[in-house]
C-alpha positions as CSV (number, residue, x, y, z in Angstrom):
1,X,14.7,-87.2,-76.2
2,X,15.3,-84.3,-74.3
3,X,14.5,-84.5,-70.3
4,X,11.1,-82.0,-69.5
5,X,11.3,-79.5,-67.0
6,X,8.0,-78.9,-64.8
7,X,7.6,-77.1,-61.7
8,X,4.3,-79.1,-60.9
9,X,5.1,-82.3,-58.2
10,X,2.3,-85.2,-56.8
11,X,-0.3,-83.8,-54.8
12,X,-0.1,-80.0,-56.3
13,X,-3.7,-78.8,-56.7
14,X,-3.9,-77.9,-60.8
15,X,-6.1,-76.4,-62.5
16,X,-7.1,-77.4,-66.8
17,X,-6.4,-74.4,-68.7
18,X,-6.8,-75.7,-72.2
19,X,-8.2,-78.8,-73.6
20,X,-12.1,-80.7,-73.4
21,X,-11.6,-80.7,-69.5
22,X,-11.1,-77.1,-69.6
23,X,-12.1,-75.0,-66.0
24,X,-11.6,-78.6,-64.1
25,X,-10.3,-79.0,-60.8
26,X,-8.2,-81.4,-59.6
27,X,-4.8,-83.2,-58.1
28,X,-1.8,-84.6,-59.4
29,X,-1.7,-88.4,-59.0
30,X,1.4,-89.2,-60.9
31,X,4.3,-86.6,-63.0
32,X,6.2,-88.4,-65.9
33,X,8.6,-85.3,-66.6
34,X,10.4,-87.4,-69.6
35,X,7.1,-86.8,-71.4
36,X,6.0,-84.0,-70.2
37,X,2.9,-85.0,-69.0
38,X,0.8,-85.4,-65.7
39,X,-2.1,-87.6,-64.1
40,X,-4.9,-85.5,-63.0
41,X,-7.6,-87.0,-60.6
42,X,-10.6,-87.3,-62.2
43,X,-9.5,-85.4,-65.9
44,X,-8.7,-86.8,-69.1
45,X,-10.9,-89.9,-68.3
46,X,-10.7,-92.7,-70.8
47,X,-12.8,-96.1,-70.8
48,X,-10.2,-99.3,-70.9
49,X,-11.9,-102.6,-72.5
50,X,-10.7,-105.5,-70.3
51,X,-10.7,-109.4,-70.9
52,X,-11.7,-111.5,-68.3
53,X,-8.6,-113.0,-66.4
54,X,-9.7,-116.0,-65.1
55,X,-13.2,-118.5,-65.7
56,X,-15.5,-116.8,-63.5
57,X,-14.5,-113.7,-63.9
58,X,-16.7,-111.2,-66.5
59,X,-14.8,-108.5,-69.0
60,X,-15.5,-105.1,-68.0
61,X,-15.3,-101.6,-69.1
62,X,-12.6,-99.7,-66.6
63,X,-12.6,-96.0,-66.9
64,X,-9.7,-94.2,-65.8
65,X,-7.1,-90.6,-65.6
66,X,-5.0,-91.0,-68.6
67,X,-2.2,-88.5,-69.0
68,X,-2.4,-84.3,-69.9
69,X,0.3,-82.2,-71.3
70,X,1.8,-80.4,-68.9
71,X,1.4,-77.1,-70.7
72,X,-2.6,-77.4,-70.2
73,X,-2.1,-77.3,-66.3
74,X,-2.0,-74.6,-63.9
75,X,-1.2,-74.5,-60.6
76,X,-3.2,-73.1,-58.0
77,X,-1.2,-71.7,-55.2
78,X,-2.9,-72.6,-51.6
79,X,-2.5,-68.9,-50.3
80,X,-4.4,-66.6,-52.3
81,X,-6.4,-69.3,-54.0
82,X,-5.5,-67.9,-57.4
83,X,-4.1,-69.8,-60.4
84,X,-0.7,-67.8,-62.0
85,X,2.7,-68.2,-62.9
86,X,5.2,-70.2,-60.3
87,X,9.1,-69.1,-59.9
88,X,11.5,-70.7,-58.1
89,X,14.4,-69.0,-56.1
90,X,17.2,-70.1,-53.6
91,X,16.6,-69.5,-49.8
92,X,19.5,-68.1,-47.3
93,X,20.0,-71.6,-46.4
94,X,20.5,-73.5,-50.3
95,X,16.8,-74.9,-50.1
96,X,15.1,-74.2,-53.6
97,X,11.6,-73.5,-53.5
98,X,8.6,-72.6,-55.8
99,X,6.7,-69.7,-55.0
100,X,3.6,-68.0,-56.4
101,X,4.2,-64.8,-58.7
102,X,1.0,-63.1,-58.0
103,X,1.2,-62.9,-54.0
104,X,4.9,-63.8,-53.7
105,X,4.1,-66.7,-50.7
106,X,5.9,-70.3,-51.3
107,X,4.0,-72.8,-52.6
108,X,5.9,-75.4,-50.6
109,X,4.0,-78.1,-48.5
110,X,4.0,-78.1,-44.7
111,X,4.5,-81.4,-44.2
């Protein structure tokens, strides 16, 4: 299988562009790039049917994020608050970074 390229990372604010979660905010918990796919807080959500593990303990219904193609995100970029197209280029000093096409600022945390 061929290794996926995607320019979103953890804790990118996305945005659901396609799909029954359409318009829906949220941040990435979790990128699996050799699938393609992404963890969305609170999108996608799916209910899980647990057995109880031990004597006392009741079965439940969990619900939780289950993964989203890639191609149905978007990122929003924190400077002009607008979702759009992300490049990447190479600095003066080697360090690659993604920036936002529409306003040109990097998308880069601060941290």
């Amino acid at each position: 299988m061929r290794q996926g390229r995607t320019y979103l990372k953890k804790n990118d604010q996305v945005e659901v562009i396609a799909g029954k979660d359409k318009g829906r905010v949220g941040k990435i918990l979790k990128v699996m790039p050799e699938s393609e796919k992404a963890v969305v807080e609170r999108v996608n959500m799916i209910k899980r049917h647990t057995k109880p593990k031990e004597m006392n303990q009741q079965g439940q219904i969990v619900e939780k994020e289950a993964p989203i193609h890639v191609s149905n995100l978007q990122l929003i970029c924190p400077e002009c608050t607008k979702t759009g197209r992300i490049g990447r280029k190479i600095l003066d000093d080697g360090a690659k970074v993604r920036f936002c096409k529409s306003c040109g600022e990097s998308i880069e945390s601060k941290s």
